[in-house]
C-alpha distance (Angstrom), angle and dihedral (degrees) to the residues before:
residue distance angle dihedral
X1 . . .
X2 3.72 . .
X3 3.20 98.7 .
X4 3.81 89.0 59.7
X5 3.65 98.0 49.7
X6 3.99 89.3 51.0
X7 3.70 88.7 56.4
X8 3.86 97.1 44.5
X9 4.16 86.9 50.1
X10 4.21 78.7 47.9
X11 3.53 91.6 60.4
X12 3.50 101.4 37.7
X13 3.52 92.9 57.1
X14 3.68 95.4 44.7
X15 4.16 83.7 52.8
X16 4.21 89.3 52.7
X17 3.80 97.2 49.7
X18 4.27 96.9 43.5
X19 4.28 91.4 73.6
X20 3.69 84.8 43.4
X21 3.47 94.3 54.3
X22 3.80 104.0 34.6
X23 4.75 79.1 54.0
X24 3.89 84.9 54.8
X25 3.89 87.0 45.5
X26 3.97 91.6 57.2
X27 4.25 89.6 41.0
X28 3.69 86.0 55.5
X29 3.74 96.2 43.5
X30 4.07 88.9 46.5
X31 3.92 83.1 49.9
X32 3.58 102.8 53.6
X33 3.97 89.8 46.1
X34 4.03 89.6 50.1
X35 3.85 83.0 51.6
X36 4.08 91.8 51.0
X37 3.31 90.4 47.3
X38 4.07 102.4 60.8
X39 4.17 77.7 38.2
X40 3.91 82.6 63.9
X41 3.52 95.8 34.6
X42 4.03 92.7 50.7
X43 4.04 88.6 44.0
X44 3.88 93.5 54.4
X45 3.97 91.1 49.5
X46 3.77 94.4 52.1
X47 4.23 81.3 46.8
X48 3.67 87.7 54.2
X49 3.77 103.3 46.5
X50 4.51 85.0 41.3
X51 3.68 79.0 52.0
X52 3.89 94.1 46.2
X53 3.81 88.1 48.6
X54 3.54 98.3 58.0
X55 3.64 99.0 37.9
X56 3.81 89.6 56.4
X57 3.77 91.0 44.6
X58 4.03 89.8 46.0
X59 3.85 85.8 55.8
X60 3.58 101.6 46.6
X61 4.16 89.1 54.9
X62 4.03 85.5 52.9
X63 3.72 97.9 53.1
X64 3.56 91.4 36.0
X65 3.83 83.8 58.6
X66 3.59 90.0 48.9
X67 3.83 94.9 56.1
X68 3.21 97.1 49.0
X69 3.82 89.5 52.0
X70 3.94 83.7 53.0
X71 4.11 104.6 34.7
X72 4.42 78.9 53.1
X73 4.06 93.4 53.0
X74 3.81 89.0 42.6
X75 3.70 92.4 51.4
X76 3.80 88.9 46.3
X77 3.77 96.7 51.2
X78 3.79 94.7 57.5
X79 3.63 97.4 45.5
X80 3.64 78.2 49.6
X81 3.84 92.2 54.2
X82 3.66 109.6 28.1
X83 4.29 96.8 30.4
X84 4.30 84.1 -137.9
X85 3.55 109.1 138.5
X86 3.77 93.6 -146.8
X87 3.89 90.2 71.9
X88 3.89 79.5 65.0
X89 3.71 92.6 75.7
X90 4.03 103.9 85.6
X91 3.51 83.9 49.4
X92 3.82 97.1 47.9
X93 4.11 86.7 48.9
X94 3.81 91.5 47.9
X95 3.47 94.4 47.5
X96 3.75 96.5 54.7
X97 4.18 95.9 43.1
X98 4.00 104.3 38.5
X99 4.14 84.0 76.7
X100 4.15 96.2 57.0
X101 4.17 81.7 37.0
X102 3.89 83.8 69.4
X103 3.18 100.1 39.4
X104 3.51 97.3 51.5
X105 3.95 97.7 51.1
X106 3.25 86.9 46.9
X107 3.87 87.3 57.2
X108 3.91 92.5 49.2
X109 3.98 96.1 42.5
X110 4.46 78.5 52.8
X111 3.60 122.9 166.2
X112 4.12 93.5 -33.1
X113 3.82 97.9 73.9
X114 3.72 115.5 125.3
X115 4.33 117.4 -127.5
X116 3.13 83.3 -110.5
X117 4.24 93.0 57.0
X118 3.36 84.0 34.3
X119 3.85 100.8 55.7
X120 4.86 86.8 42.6
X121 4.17 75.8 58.2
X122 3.45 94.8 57.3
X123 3.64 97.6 37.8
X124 3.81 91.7 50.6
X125 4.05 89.2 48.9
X126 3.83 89.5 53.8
X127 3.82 94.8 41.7
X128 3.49 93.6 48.6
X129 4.04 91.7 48.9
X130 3.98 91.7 48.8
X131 3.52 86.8 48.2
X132 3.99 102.1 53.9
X133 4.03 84.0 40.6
X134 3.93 87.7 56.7
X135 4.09 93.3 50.7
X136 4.15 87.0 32.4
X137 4.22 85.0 65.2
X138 3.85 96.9 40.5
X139 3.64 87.6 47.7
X140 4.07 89.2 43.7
X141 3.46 88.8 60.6
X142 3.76 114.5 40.7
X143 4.02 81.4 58.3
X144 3.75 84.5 59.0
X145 3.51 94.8 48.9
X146 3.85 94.1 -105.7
X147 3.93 88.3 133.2
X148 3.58 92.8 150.3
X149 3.98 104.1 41.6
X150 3.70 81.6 44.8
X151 3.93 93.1 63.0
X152 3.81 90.0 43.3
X153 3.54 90.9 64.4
X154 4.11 95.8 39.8
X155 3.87 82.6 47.2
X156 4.05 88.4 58.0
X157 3.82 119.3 97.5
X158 4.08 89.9 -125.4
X159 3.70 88.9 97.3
X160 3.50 109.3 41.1
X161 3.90 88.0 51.7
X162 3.67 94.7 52.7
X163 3.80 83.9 50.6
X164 3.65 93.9 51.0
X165 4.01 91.1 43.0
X166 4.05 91.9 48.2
X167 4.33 86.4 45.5
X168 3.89 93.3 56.3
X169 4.12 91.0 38.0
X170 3.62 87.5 55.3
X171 3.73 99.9 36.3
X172 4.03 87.4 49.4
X173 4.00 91.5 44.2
X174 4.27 81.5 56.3
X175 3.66 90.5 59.2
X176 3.80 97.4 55.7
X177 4.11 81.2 51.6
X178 3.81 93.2 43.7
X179 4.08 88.6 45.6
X180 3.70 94.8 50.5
X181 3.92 95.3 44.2
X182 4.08 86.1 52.3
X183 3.81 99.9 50.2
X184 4.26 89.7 42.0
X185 4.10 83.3 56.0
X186 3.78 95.5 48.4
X187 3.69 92.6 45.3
X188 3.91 91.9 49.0
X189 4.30 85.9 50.8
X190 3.94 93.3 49.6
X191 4.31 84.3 53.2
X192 3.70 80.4 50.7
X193 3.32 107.0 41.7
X194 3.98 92.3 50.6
X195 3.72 93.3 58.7
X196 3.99 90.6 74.3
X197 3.98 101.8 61.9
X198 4.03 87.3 36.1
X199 3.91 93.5 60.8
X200 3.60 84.8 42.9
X201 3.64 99.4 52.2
X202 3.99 83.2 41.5
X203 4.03 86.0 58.4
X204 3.84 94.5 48.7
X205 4.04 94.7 42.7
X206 4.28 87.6 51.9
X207 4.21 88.6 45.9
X208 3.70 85.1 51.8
X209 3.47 101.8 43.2
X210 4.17 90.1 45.9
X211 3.91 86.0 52.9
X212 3.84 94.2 44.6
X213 3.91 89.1 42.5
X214 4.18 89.6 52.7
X215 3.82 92.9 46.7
X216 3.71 90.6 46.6
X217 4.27 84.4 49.4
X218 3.85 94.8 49.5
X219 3.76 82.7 35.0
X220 3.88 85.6 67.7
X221 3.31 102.0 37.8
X222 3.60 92.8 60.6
X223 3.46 100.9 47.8
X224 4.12 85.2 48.7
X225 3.64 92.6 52.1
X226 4.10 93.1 44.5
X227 3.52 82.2 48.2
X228 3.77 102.5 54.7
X229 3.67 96.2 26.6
X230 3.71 126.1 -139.2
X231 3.48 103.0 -37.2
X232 3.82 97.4 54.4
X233 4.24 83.8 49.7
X234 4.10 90.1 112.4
X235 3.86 91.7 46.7
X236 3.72 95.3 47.9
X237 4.19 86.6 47.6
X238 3.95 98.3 50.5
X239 4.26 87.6 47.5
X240 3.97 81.7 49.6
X241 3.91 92.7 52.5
X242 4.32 85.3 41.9
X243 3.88 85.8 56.5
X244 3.79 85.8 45.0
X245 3.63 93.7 56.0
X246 3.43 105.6 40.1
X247 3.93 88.1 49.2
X248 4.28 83.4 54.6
X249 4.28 93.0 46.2
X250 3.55 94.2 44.4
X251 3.99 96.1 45.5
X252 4.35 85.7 45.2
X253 3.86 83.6 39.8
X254 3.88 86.2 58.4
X255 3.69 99.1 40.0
X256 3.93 89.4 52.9
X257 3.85 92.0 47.6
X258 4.25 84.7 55.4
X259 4.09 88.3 50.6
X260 3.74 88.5 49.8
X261 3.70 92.0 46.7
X262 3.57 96.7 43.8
X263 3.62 93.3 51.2
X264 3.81 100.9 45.7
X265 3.94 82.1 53.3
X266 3.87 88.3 58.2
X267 4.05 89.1 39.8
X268 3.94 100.1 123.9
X269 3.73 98.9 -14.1
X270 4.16 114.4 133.4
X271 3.36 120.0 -68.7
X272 3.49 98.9 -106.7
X273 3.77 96.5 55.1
X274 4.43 79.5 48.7
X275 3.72 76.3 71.7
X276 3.27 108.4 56.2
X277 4.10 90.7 38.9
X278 3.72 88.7 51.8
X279 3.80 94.5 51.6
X280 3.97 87.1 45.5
X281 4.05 103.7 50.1
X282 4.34 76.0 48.7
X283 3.51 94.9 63.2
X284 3.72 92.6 38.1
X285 3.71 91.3 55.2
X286 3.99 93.0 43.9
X287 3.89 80.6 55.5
X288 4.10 81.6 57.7
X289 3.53 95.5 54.9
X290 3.58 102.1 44.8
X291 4.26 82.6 51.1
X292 4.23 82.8 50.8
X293 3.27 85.9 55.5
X294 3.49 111.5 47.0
X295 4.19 85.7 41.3
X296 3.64 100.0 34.2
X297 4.23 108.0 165.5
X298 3.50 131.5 -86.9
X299 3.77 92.3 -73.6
X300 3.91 99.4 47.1
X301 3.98 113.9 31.7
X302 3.99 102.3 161.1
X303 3.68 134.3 132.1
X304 3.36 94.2 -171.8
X305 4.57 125.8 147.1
X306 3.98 85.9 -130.5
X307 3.55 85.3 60.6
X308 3.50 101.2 34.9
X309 4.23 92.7 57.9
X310 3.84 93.1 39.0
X311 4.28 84.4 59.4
X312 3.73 92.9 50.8
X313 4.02 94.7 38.9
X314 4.09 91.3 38.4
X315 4.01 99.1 85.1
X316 3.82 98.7 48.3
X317 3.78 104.2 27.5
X318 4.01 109.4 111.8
X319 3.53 141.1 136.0
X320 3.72 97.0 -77.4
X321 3.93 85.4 35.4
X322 3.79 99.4 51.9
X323 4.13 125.5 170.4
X324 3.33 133.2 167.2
X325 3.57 139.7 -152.6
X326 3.62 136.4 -145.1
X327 3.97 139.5 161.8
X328 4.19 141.8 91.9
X329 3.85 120.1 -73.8
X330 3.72 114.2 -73.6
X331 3.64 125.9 -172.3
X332 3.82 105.7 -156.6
X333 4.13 111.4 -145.9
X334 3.50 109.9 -114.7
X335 4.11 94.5 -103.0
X336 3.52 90.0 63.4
X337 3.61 106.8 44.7
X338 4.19 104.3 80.9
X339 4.14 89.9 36.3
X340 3.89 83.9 56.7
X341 3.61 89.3 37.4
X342 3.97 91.6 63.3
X343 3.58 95.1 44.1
X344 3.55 95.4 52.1
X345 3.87 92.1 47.0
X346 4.49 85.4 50.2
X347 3.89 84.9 49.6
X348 3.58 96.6 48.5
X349 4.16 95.4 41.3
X350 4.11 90.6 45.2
X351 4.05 82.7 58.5
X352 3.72 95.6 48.0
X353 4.35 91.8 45.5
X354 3.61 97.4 34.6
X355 4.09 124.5 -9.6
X356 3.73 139.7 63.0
X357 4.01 92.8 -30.5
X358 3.43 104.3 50.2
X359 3.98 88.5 90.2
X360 3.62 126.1 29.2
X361 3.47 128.1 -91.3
X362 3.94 94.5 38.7
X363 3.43 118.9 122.7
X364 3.38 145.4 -161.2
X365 3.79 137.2 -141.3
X366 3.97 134.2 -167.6
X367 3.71 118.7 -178.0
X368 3.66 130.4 166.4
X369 4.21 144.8 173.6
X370 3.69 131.4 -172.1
X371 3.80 128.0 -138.0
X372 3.23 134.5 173.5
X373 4.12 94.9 -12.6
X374 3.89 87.7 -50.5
X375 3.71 119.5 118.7
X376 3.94 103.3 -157.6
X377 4.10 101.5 179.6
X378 3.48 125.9 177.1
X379 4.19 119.6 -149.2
X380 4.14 108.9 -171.9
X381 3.73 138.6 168.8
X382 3.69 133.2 -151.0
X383 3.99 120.1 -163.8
X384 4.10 114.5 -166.3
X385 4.05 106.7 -90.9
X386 3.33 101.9 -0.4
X387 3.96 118.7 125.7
X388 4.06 128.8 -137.0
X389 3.75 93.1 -114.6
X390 4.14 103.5 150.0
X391 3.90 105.8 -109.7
X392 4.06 123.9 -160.7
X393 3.92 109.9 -96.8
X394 3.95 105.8 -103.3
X395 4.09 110.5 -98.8
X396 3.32 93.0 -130.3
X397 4.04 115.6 90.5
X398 3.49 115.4 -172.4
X399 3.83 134.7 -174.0
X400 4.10 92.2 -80.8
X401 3.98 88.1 56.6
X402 4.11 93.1 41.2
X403 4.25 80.9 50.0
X404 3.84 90.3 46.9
X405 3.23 106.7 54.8
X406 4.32 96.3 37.4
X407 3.83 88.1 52.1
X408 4.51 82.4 59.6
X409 3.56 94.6 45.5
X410 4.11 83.4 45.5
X411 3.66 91.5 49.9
X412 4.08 93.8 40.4
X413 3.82 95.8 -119.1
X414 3.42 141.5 88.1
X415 4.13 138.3 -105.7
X416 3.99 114.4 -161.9
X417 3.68 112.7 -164.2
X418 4.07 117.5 -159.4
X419 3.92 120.1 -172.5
X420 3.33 131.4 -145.3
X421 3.64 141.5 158.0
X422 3.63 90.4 -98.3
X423 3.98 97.1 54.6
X424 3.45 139.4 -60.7
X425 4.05 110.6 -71.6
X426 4.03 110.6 -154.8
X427 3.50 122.5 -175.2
X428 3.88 124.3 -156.1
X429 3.53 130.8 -154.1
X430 4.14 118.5 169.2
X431 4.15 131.2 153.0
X432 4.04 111.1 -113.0
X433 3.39 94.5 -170.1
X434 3.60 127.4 -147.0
C-alpha cells in the first residue's frame, strides 16, 4: 500500500514539473534567437563600415584620376602659353601616376563590378589614354618649335570632348559607389532597428513564462496538499518552495548562459562592435537584477522601489559618488518591477558615462511619494558649479532613450527628462494600481 502511494506522488510530481520545463524550453529557445539576432545585427554593421571603407577608398582613386587628368592639361596650357619648361611639371607628375590610378580602382572595384562598372572602367582607361596622347602631341611640338601647329590642335574640340566624356564616366562610375554605400547603410539600420521589438517581445515571453511557471508551482502544491490532506500541508509547502527555486536557478541559469554567449561573441571583435556588446550584456544583466529582485531567496523576498533604486545605485555609490534616497514604502506590482528595473539601471549607467558621477563630488538624488495609486518619483543630479539653466535635449537618441520611453508607454505613465548643466532631472509618474 505504500509502495503504491510513493509511486502515485512519483508520477504526480513528474506531471507538475513537465509544463514547467517544456515554458523554460520556449524561454531558452526565445533566448538563443534574441542572441542570433544582435549576432546578425553586429555582422551587418561591420558589413556596412567594410562597405564604407571601400566605397570611400573607390572614390578617392576616381577623383584622384580626375586630377591628374586636370593638374596634366593645366601643366600643358602654360607651357603652351609661356614656352617655360617648369610649367611642364603637373603634367610630367600626371603623366607618370594616372596609369597606377587605374590600376588601383580597378583593384578596389575587384571581381564584383557589374558590366556595366566594368564597361565606365574601360571607357575611363581609353579616355584617359586619348587624352594624355592629345597633350603628349601639343607638348611634342612646342619643344620642336611648332608653337603655332601646336595651338591649332589645343584650339580643336578633340580635347575638351574627351574631357567632358571622361567627367560624366567618372561622375556616373561615383553613383554606382554612392548607390551601393546607401543601400549597405539602410540594410545595417533595418538589423538595428529590429533589435528593439525583439528584446521587447523577449521581456513579455520571460514575464509570461515566470507567471505561468508560479501558477504551475502553486498549481502543485495544491493538488499535493489536497492530496495528502492536512497533515502532509508542510510537506506539500516545502516541495512548492523546491519548484519555486528551481524555476528561479534555472531562469538565472539561462540569463547567465546569454551573458556568456553574448560576450564570447564580442571576444576579440573590433572595438567598436566591443561597444555595442558591452552596452548589451549591461542591459541583460539589469534584466538579472530586476528578476533578483522580484525573486530574492528565502531570506529576502521583496519587490519593493527602495530596493529596486538601492540595486541600480549599489555598484557605483561611494564617498566621492554619493546618492541619497528618500520616500514611503512602495510595493511595486509585479508588471512594473523589471520595466523600472531597466530604467533605473539606464539612469544609473548615463551618470557613470556622462552625468553627475563622472567626476567626483557629483551627486545624485532619487526621491519619490505616492498618492492616490500614482507613484510620481523624481531622479536628479547635481555636478559641482554647474547652474540649473534648462538645456536642449541632445539630438541624438540612442537605444537607452528608445528603452525609456517604451518601458512608460508599457507601464501607462509618463517619464519627462529636463537637462541641465548640472544633470539630467527626470520625473516619473506611473499608476500602481490597487
Amino acid at each position: 500500500m505504500d509502495g503504491g502511494e510513493t509511486s502515485r506522488r512519483a508520477v504526480r510530481s513528474h506531471d507538475s514539473r513537465l509544463p514547467t520545463l517544456l515554458l523554460l524550453s520556449v524561454v531558452a529557445a526565445a533566448l538563443i534567437g534574441a542572441v542570433a539576432l544582435m549576432w546578425h545585427t553586429i555582422d551587418a554593421e561591420r558589413a556596412q563600415r567594410a562597405q564604407s571603407t571601400r566605397n570611400n577608398a573607390v572614390l578617392v582613386a576616381v577623383r584622384d584620376i580626375m586630377r591628374t587628368a586636370t593638374n596634366a592639361e593645366t601643366g600643358q596650357r602654360g607651357y603652351l602659353i609661356t614656352l617655360d619648361r617648369r610649367y611642364l611639371a603637373p603634367y610630367v607628375a600626371a603623366r607618370e601616376q594616372y596609369r597606377p590610378n587605374i590600376g588601383r580602382l580597378r583593384q578596389l572595384i575587384g571581381n564584383e563590378a557589374t558590366p556595366r562598372q566594368r564597361d565606365l572602367l574601360d571607357e575611363i582607361e581609353t579616355l584617359n589614354a586619348a587624352k594624355f596622347a592629345e597633350l603628349e602631341d601639343s607638348v611634342g611640338l612646342i619643344a620642336t618649335g611648332n608653337v603655332l601647329d601646336a595651338r591649332r590642335e589645343v584650339l580643336t574640340d578633340q580635347g575638351q570632348d574627351v574631357m567632358e566624356r571622361l567627367r560624366r564616366a567618372v561622375a556616373e562610375l561615383e553613383q554606382f559607389e554612392a548607390s551601393a554605400l546607401e543601400t549597405s547603410s539602410a540594410r545595417a539600420e533595418a538589423a538595428e532597428a529590429r533589435i528593439v521589438p525583439m528584446l521587447g517581445g523577449l521581456l513579455l515571453l520571460i514575464l509570461i513564462t515566470l507567471g505561468l511557471g508560479l501558477m504551475q508551482v502553486i498549481r502543485a502544491a495544491n493538488a499535493e496538499a489536497r492530496a495528502e490532506g492536512a497533515a502532509e500541508l508542510a510537506l506539500a509547502r516545502d516541495q512548492a518552495a523546491l519548484l519555486a527555486r528551481e524555476l528561479n536557478h534555472r531562469v538565472k541559469n539561462l540569463f547567465a548562459v546569454v551573458l556568456a554567449i553574448v560576450k564570447m561573441t564580442g571576444r576579440g571583435a573590433p572595438a567598436e562592435t566591443g561597444a555595442v556588446v558591452d552596452r548589451i550584456a549591461e542591459r541583460i544583466n539589469a534584466l538579472l537584477n530586476a528578476h533578483e529582485v522580484t525573486q530574492g531567496t528565502s531570506h529576502n523576498r521583496s519587490a519593493r522601489l527602495a530596493d529596486l533604486v538601492e540595486t541600480a545605485l549599489r555598484p557605483y555609490r561611494s564617498d566621492d559618488h554619493p546618492a541619497t534616497i528618500d520616500g514611503p514604502l512602495v510595493d511595486l506590482p509585479e508588471r512594473a518591477v523589471v520595466p523600472l528595473g531597466l530604467v533605473f539601471h539606464e539612469l544609473t549607467t548615463n551618470a557613470v558615462k556622462y552625468g553627475a558621477w563622472s567626476q567626483p563630488g557629483g551627486a545624485v538624488a532619487v526621491e519619490w511619494d505616492l498618492a492616490e495609486a500614482r507613484l510620481q518619483l523624481q531622479w536628479r543630479e547635481w555636478a559641482p558649479g554647474a547652474t540649473d539653466a534648462v538645456q536642449p535635449e541632445p539630438s541624438h537618441r540612442g537605444f537607452g532613450s528608445t528603452l525609456i520611453d517604451g518601458s512608460a508607454r508599457q507601464l501607462g505613465g509618463t517619464i519627462d527628462r529636463r537637462f541641465t548643466p548640472a544633470g539630467v532631472i527626470v520625473r516619473i509618474d506611473l499608476p500602481l494600481g490597487a
